[in-house]
N, C-alpha and C positions, 0 to 999 in steps of 0.2 A: 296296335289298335284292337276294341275288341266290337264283336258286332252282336248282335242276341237277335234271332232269327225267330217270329211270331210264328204258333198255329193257327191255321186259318179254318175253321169247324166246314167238314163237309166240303171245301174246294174242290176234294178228288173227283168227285162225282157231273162235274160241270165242263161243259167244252174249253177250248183253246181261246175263243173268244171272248167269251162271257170271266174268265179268268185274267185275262189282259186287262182288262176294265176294273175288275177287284183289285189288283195288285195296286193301279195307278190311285188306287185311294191310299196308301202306306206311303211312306216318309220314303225318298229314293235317298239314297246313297250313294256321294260323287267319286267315279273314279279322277281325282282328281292331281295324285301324284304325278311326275312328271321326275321320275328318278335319274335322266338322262337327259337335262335340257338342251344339251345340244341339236335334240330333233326336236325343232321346234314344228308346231300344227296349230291350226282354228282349229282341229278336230276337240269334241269335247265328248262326255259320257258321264252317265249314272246306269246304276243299278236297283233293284229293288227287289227283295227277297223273302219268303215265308216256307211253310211248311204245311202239311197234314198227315203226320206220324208215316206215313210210305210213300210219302212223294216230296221231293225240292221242287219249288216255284221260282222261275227268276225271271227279271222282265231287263233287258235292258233297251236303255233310251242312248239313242247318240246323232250328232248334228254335226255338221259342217266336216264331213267327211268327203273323201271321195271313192268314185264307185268300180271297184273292181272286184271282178268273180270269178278266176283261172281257172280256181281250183273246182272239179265236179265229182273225186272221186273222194268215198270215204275215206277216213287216215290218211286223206294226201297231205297236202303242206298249207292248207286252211289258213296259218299264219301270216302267207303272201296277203290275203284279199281282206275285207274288211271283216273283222273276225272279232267276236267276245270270246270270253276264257272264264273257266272258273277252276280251281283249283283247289282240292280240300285232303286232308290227312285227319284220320280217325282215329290216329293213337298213338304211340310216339317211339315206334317204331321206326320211324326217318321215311317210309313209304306214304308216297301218295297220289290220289289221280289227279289227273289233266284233265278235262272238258272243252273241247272248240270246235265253235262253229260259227264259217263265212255267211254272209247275210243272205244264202241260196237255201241255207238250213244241211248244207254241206259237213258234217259231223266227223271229229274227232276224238278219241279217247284212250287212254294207253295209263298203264302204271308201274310203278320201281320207285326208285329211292334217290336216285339224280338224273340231270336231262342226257346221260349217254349209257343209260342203262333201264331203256322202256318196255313195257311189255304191252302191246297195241293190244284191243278190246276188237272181240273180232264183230265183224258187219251187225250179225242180228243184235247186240248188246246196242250194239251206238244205236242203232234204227230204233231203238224202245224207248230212247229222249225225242221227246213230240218237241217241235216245235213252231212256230207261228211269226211270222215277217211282216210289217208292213211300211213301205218303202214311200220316200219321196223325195223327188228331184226338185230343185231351188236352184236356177244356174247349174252353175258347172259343181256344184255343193252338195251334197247326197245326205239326207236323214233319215232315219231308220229306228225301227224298233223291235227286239223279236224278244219273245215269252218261250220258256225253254219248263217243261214237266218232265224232271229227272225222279225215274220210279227206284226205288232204293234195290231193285233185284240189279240192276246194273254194277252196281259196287258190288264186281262179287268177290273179293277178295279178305269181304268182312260178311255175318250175317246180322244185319239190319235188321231187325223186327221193329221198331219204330226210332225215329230220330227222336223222339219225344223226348227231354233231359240230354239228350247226348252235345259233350264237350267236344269239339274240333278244333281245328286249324285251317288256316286257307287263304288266300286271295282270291281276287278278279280283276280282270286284264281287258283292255280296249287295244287293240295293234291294227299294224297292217304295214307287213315289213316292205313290200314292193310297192305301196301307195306312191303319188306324184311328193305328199310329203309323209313320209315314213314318220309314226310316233308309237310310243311302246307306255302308255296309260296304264296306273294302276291303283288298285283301292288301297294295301299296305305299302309304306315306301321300302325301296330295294336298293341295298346298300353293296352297288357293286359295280366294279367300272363301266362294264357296256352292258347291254341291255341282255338280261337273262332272268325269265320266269320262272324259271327253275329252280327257285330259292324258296325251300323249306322253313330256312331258318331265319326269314322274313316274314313268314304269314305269320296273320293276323290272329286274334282270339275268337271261336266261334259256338255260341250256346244256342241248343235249337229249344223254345220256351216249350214248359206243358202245356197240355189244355186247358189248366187252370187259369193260363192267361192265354185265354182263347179271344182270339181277335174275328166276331160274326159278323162278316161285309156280304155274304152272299145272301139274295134277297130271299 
């Protein structure tokens, strides 16, 4: 699949919430695959994504979830609890990051070139992705939305001076391996027996547009 990721003029400059509200006017994007039907879930998700030359914007939306937060420590194991993901490679080198975080704003991040050869991002790097939750309970059914501002000094394993034009790769992921129903959601499908995020050579196609197609939503 390929995705092409809008600039948004001026977003940097605006808080967490006043950005949640911009995003939700762009077309979301369903994580919709289901590579392992065996785990079956109501749990359902989208995402929605943009840019401002030095920062990633991602909003995602998820529903009929359930609610669990174990995990409190950074780089702990995020993946148990209700957790989005985002996953990107910048060149084609087989290396790429991880991004996750449980719906507490509990943050993960680490890089290498497959899932048993990672190199964890340490504390102050993760803590420089802001981001924003807002949570509600429906019965026993949890929905949820968090807006995540990834500043490009984070990847520091490449130097970013603008995504502006720049070609990637990547997926996004909706899990939550110790939920009541465990399901492993994804935006590229993953062509492999059990459930592993870890697959480079499944992501998707990803172009971050110029500002010549600059998308002006902030007022």
């Amino acid at each position: 699949m390929k995705l092409a990721i809008p600039y948004l003029h001026s977003a940097h400059d605006i808080g967490l919430p006043e950005l949640q509200s911009i995003l939700d006017q762009l077309p979301a994007v369903p994580l919709s695959n289901t590579s392992w039907p065996k785990f079956n879930s109501a749990c359902k998700a989208e995402m929605i994504i943009a840019h401002s030359k030095k920062d990633i914007f991602l909003k995602f939306n998820v529903s009929n979830d359930y609610f669990r937060t174990a995990e409190r420590k950074i780089n702990g194991e995020v993946h148990r609890d209700n957790c989005v993901e985002f996953f990107i490679a910048f060149d084609r080198s087989g290396y790429y990051y991880n991004i996750e975080f449980n719906c507490l704003g509990i943050g993960k991040m680490a890089y290498g070139s497959e899932k048993g050869d990672r190199t964890l991002a340490d504390e102050a790097t993760v803590q420089q992705i802001q981001t924003l939750t807002i949570q509600d309970m429906e019965g026993e059914h949890f929905n949820w939305e968090m807006t995540w501002l990834v500043p490009a000094e984070v990847f520091i394993h490449q130097e970013i001076s603008t995504f502006e034009g720049l070609q990637a790769s990547g997926n996004f992921y909706k899990c939550g391996d110790d939920l009541p129903e465990p399901h492993f959601l994804t935006w590229n499908r993953i062509d492999a027996p059990a459930p592993d995020f870890h697959r480079p050579d499944c992501f998707g196609e990803i172009h971050f547009l110029a500002e010549a197609d600059t998308i002006n939503l902030v007022p």
